[in-house]
N, C-alpha and C positions, 0 to 999 in steps of 0.2 A: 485417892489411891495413887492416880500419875503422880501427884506432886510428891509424895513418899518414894516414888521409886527413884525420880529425878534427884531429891535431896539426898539420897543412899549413893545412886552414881556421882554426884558432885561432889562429895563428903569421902569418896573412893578415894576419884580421882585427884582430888588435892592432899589426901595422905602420900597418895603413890610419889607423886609430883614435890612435896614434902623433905619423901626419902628419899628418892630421889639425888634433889639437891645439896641435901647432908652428904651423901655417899661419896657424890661426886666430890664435894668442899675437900673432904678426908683424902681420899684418894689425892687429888690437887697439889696437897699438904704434904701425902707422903712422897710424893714424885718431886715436890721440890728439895725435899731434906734431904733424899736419897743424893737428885744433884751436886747440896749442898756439902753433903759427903765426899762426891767425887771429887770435887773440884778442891776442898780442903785434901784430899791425899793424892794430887796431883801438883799441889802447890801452887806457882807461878805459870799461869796460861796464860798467854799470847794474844791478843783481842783478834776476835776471825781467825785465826789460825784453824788449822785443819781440827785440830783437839778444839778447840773452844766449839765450834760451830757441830763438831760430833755431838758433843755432851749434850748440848739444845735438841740436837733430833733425833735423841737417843731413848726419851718415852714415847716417842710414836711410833717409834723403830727399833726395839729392842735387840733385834735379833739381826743379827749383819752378817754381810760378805766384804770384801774388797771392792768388785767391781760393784755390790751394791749399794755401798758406802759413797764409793766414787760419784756415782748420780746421783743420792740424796741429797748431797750437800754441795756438789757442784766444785768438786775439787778432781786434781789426778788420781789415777792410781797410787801413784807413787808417792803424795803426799798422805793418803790415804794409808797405805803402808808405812810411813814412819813416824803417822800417830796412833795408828792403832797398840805398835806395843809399849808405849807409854800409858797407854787407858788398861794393857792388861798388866804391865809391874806393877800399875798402881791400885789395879784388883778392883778398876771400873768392868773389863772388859775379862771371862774367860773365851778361853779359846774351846771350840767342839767341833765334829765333824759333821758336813754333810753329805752323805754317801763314801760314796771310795775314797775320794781326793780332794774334797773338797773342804778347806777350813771357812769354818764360821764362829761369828765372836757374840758372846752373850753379855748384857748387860743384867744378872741373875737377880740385885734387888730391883730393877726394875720391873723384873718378869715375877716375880715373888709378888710384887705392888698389885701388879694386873692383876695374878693369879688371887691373892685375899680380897679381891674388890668383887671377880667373878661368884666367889666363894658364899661373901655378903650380898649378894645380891640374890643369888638360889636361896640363901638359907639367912631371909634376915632377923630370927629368932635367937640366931645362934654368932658366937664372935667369933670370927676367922683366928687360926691358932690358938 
């Protein structure tokens, strides 16, 4: 009888562990395409330049400010501000507010990525969109 319950929980947990690492693989997949998008309608980027090294820490960080941008990647403001609207003519980045006065920039298919990974992960019966 233990040994049944044992081989049920291990047989669980290596499905969970399974899916898991499919989800992740996919997700992975679409965060690089997505990338690969940006940087195909950006064109020519600069190696380490403020845009190159945005775009890299921009699925961890989807969701930006200026001065938060500024610390992420270890650059000025000011360089920070004259790559951001290059990432948004080129419809990596839009622009929203936070609060009163406060602009902040979205990277929307990346947050679209998270949001259908979230989506498949509650409900993995069912395909996101």
């Amino acid at each position: 009888m233990a040994v049944d319950g044992l081989d049920y929980w291990v047989g669980l947990f290596a499905a969970a562990t399974t899916r898991a690492v499919a989800d992740a693989g996919a997700y992975e997949r679409r965060v690089t395409e997505v990338q690969a998008g940006c940087r195909d309608a950006l064109g020519k980027v600069r190696a380490n330049s403020a845009v190159d090294v945005l775009l890299d820490a921009l699925p961890g960080t989807p969701v930006i400010t200026v001065r938060s941008t500024a610390a992420l990647i270890g650059r000025s403001e000011q360089a920070v501000n004259e790559a951001i609207p290059r990432l948004v003519g080129a419809g990596v980045l839009t622009q929203t507010t936070i609060g009163r006065r406060n602009r902040a920039f979205e990277a929307v298919d990346l947050v679209d990525a998270f949001t259908d990974l979230e989506r498949q992960l509650a409900s993995p019966d069912v395909e996101p969109r």
